[in-house]
N, C-alpha and C positions, 0 to 999 in steps of 0.2 A: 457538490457531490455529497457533502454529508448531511444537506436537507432531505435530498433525494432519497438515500437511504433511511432517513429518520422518516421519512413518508413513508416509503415500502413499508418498513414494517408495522406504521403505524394499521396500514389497509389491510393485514394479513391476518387472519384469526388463527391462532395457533392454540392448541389445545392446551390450557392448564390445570385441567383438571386432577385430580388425585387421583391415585390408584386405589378400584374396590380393596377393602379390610380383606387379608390373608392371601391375597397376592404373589408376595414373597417367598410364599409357606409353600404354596402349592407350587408354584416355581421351579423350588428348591426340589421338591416332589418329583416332577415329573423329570428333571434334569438327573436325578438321584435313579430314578426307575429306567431312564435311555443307558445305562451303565459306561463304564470308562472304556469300554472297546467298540458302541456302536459310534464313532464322532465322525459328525454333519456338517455341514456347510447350508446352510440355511438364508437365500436370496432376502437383502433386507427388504424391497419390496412383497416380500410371502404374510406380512403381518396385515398385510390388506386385503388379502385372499383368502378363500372358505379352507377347508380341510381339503376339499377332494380336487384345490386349484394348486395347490402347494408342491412345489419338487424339491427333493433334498438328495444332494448328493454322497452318496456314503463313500467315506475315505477305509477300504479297505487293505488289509495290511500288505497286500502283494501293492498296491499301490504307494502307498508309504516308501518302499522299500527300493520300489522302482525309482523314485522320486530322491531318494540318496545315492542309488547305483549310479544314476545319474548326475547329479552332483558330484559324485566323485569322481567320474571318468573326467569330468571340464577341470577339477582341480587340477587332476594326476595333468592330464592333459599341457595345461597353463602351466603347472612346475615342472615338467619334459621344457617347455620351449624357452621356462625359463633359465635352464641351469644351462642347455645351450648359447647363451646369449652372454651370459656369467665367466662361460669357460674359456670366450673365446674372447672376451675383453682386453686380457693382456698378454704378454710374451711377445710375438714377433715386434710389436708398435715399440719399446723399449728400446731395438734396436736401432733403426733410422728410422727417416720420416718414409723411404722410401719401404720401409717393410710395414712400415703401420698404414700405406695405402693398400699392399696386397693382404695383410691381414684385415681389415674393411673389406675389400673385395670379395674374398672367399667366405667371411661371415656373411657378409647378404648376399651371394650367392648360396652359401648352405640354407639360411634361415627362407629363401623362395622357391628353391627347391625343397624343403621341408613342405613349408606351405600349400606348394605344388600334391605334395604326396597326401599333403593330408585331407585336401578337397577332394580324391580319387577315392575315398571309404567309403566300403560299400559290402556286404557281408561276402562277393564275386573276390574282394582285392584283397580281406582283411587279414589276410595270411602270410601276403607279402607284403604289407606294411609294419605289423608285427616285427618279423624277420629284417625288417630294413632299420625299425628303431633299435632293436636289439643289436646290431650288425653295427650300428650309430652310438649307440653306448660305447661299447668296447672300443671304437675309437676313441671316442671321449676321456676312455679311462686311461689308454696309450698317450692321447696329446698329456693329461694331468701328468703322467712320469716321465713324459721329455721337459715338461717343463717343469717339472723340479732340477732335472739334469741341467735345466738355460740357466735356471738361476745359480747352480755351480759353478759351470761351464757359459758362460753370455759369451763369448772370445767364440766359442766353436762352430764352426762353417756346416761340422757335422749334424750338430743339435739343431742349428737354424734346418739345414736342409730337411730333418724329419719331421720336424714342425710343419715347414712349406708340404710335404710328403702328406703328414695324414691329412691336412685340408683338403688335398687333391683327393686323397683316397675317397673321403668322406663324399663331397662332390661327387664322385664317380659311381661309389656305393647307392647314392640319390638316385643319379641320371637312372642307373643296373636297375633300379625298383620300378621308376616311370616306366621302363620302357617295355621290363615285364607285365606292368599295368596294361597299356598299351594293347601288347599282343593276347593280353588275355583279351582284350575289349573286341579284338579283331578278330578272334577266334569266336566269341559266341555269337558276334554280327555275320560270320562266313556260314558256322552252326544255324542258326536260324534261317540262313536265306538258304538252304539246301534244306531243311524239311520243311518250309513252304513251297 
């Protein structure tokens, strides 16, 4: 293999040539004259083409900016579904083995119904999605102060049962968003086929 390759390049004429005197200068030049706000992207193929074959993309600042709005929402995004996933790690499982399979249960049912809701985005939905995570917090924030309560209180039949209580809530909070998803989807499918 490594004759192989010491052949190839032996067969290949690659340019060594020096660069004409002042190169550099004019370079520097014309990079200095494009200024700090027009910047390009420039195909490296383009150095083999005339002036009038050349396309350069100009990275405008609405674009820029789109380009972090977006970034950001996948952040925010992936730290939503991480701190659900965090919140719900411990407290019922603490108790029996048999409360750490229903707490399992209800986390991967909330986290596929989460998922469920979040393939459904679409600017028709994005009102009640909104409303469903916010709606999804504040439980979040409820389960955080029963379980400070379990960690007083572990003994309490009552703390266990609010715990079991807002997963359900939460659950059902999900189903309540699908299902208004749903009949929106139904309602603008009924809407269009009555004004065709």
């Amino acid at each position: 293999m490594k004759k192989h390759m010491k052949d190839w390049f032996a067969e290949q004429d690659f340019n060594t040539e020096s660069l004409p005197s002042g190169h550099r200068s004019r370079f520097l030049e014309k990079l200095n004259a494009a200024g700090e706000e027009d910047v390009s992207i420039i195909d490296k193929h383009d150095l083999d083409r005339t002036d009038e074959d050349k396309k350069v993309i100009s990275m405008n600042s609405w674009f820029k900016w789109s380009l972090v709005a977006g970034l950001a929402l996948l952040i925010g995004i992936a730290g939503f579904n991480f701190t659900i996933k965090t919140t719900m790690n411990d407290g019922l499982s603490s108790v029996s083995p048999e409360m750490a399979q229903a707490q399992d249960f209800f986390t991967n049912t909330i986290h596929l119904e989460l998922e469920k809701l979040n393939k459904e985005q679409s600017p028709d939905t994005e009102r009640i999605i909104i409303d469903a995570k916010n709606a999804l917090n504040k439980l979040e924030a409820d389960y955080k102060s029963i379980k400070a309560d379990f960690k007083i209180n572990n003994d309490s039949k009552a703390v266990i049962a609010a715990m079991i209580q807002n997963f359900q809530n939460r659950i059902d909070l999900l189903e309540t968003a699908l299902e208004q998803i749903e009949q929106l989807k139904n309602f603008k499918e009924q809407d269009n086929e009555t004004i065709i």
